[in-house]
N, C-alpha and C positions, 0 to 999 in steps of 0.2 A: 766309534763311540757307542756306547751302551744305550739301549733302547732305556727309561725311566722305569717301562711296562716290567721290563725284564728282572726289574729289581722288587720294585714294591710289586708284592703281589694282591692286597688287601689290608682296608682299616681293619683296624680292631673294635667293634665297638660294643663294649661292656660296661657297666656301672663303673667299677673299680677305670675305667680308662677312660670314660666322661670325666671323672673329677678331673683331671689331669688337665684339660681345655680350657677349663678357669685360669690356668696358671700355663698355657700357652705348651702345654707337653702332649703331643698326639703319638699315635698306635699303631706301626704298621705290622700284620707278615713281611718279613722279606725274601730274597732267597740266601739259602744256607753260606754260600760260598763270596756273598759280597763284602768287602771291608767297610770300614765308619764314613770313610771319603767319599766313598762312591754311594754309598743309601745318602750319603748328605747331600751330594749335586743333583739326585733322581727325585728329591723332594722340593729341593730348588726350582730345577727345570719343569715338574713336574704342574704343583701348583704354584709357581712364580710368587715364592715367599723367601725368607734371608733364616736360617737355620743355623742356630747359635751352637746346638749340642744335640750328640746324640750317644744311645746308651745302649748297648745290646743286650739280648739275655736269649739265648738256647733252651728250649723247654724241648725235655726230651719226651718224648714218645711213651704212652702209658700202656700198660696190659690192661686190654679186656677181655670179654668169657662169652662168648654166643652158645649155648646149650652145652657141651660138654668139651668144645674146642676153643682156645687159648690164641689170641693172634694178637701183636703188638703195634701200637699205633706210630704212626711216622713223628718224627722231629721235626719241630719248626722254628724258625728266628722270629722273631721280636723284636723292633727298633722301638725305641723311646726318643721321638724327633720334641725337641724343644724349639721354638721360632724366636723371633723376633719380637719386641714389645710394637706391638702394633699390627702382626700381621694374626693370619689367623683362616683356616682349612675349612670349608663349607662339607661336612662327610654328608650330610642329606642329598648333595648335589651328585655324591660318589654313586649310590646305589641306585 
């Protein structure tokens, strides 16, 4: 069985991903290579909530510039966990 840890790597917590908690949809990293099933039982098991839907999105890695050399940044996943009407993720508790 997969460790929960080994999937979620961290919340996301930005303005644009607060709104989203009003209506019960929170923010992970995850890792690159998990499917929708498996981020979905890691947030289950993890904070012992019932997880209706989940949404992936790939944000690919940006170019930056440090004085005249060019180095690209890593890609990371993104889960958009949707819960249950009633349940609900303390992230103050996270950090």
């Amino acid at each position: 069985m997969i460790d929960p840890r080994d999937v979620i790597r961290r919340p996301i917590v930005t303005e644009k991903s607060m709104r989203g908690t009003a209506m019960n949809k929170y923010t992970f990293e995850v890792d690159r290579t998990s499917p929708k099933p498996v981020i979905r039982d890691a947030v289950a098991r993890l904070f012992r909530v019932k997880v209706t839907k989940v949404n992936v999105i790939t944000i690919p890695g940006r170019e930056r510039r440090r004085g005249q050399h060019y180095f690209r940044e890593p890609a990371y996943r993104k889960a958009i966990v949707t819960l249950a009407a009633g349940d609900k993720i303390d992230l103050e508790k996270l950090g």
